[in-house]
PLY file of the C-alpha trace (Angstrom):
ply
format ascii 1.0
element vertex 161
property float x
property float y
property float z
element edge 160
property int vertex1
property int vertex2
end_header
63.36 84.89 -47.55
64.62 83.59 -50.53
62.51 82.96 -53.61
61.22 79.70 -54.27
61.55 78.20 -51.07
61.56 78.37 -46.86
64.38 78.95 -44.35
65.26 76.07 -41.96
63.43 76.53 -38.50
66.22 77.47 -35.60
65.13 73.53 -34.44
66.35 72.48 -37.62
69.67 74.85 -37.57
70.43 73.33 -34.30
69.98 69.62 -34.90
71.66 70.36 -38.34
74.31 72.00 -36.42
74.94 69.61 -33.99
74.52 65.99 -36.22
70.95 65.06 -34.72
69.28 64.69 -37.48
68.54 61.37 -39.52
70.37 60.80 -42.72
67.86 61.77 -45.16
66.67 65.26 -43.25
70.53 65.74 -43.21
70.69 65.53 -46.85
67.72 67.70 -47.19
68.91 70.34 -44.37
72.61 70.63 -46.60
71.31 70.93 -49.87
69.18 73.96 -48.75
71.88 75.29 -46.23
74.30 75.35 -49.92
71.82 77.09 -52.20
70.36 79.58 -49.02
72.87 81.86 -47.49
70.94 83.27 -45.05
70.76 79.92 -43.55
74.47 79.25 -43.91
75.40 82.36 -42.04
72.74 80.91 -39.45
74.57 77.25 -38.74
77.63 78.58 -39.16
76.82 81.13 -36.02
75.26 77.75 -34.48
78.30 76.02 -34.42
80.39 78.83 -33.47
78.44 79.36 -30.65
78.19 75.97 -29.30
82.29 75.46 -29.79
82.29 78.24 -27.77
79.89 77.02 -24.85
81.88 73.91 -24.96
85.51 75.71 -24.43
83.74 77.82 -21.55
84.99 77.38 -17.87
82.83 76.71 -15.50
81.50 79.42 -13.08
83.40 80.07 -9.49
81.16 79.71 -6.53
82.38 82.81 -4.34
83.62 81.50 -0.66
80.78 83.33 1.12
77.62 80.86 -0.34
79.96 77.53 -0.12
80.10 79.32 3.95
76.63 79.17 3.97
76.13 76.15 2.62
78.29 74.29 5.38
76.71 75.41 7.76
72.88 74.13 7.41
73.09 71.37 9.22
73.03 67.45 7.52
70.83 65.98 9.21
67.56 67.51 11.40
66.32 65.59 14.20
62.60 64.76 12.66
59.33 66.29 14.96
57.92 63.62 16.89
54.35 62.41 14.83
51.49 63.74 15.96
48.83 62.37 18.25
47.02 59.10 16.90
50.21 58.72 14.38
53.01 56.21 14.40
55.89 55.81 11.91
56.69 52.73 10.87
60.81 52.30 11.82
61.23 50.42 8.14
59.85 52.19 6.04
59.52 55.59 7.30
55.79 55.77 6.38
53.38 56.93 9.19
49.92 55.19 9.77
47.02 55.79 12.46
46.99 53.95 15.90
44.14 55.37 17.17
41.31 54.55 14.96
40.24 50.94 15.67
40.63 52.40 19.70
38.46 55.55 19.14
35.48 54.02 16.43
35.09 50.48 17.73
34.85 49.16 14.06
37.23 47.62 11.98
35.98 49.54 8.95
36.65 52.66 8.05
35.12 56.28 8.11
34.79 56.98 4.51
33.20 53.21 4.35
30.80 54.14 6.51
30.03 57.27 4.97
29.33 55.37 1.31
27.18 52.62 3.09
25.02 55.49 4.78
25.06 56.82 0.69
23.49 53.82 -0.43
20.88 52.92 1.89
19.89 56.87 1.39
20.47 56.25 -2.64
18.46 53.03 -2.49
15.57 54.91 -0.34
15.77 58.46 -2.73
14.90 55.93 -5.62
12.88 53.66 -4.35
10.29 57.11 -3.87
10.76 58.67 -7.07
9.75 55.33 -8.49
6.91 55.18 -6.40
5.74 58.79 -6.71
6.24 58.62 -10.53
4.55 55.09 -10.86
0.99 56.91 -9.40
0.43 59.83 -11.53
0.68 57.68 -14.89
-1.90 55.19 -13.53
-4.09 58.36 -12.92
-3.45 59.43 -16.12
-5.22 56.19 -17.34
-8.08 55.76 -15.71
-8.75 59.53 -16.20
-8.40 59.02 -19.94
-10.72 55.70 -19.96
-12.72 57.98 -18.29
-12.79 60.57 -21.11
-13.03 57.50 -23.71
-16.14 56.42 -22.32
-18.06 59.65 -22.08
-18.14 59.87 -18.65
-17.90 62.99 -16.66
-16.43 60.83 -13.55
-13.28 62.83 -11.54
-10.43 60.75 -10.83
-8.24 61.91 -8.25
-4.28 62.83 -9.33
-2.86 61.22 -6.70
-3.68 58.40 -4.67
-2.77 59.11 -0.75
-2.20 56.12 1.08
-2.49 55.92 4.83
0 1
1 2
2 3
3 4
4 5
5 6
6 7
7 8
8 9
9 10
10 11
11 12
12 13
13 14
14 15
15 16
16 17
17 18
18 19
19 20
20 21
21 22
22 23
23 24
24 25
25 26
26 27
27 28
28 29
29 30
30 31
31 32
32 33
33 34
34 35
35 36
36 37
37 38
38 39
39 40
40 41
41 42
42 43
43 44
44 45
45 46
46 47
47 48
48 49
49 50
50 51
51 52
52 53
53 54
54 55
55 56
56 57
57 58
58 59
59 60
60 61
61 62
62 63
63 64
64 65
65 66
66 67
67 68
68 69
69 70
70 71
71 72
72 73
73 74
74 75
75 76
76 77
77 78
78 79
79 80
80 81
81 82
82 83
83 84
84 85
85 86
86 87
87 88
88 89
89 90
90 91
91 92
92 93
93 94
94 95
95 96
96 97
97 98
98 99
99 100
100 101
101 102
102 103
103 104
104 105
105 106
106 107
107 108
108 109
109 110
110 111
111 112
112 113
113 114
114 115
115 116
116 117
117 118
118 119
119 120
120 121
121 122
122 123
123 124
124 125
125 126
126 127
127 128
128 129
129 130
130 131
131 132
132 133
133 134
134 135
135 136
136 137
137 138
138 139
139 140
140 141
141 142
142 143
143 144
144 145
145 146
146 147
147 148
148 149
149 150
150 151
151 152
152 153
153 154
154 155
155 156
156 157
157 158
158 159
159 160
């Protein structure tokens, strides 16, 4: 590292290298690249090595694999859908057949399922609130109780038949 200042990140060598940068990081990125010569060395390697990737041939595919290749076939028959399935000739999409048959209902399973979750929702609450509601009204009376000297036991809970 040079006194005084930082090196260019290999991000900035490359974009520097290759013109990607905006004008004014440009001008920034050359003034350093001219006073640093460790980064010099670095874009000059840069743009060796990508005039060098760009002059490259491309690679030979050996005969064997491009064998291979040819001979997977283009196109598979598809499996017939299973049972309760159809595919839809236009769009290639498969849908049940069988479920309006099978449940009798024109609504589905997970609606059912969420309308059996709220009645038991609507019946989990409506006890809490219930069972919660009692022990604060015996709370109440036992502290009137206390308030007026009296020695009278109130019940916690109230059982109704």
């Amino acid at each position: 590292m040079t006194a005084g200042f930082d090196h260019l990140s290999l991000d900035a060598i490359v974009a520097y290298a290759d013109g990607e940068m905006s004008l004014s990081a440009y001008k920034r990125a050359a003034a350093h690249v001219e006073r640093c010569p460790q980064c010099n060395v670095e874009v000059t390697e840069q743009i060796a090595t990508r005039s060098w990737l760009q002059s490259a041939s491309a690679p030979e595919i050996p005969i064997s694999l491009l064998d291979t290749l040819k001979s997977i076939p283009a196109a598979v028959s598809p499996a017939p859908p299973a049972p309760g399935l159809s595919v839809d000739p236009a769009t290639g999409r498969a849908y049940r057949t069988n479920d309006l048959l099978r449940s009798g209902h024109t609504r589905g399973r997970l609606f059912r399922f969420g309308a059996g979750a709220l009645v038991v929702g609507i019946a989990v609450g409506a006890a809490v609130a219930t069972s919660s509601a009692e022990p604060r009204e015996s709370q109440r009376q036992n502290q009137v109780a206390q308030l007026n000297g009296s020695t009278i036991l109130q019940p916690a809970l109230f059982v109704r038949p």
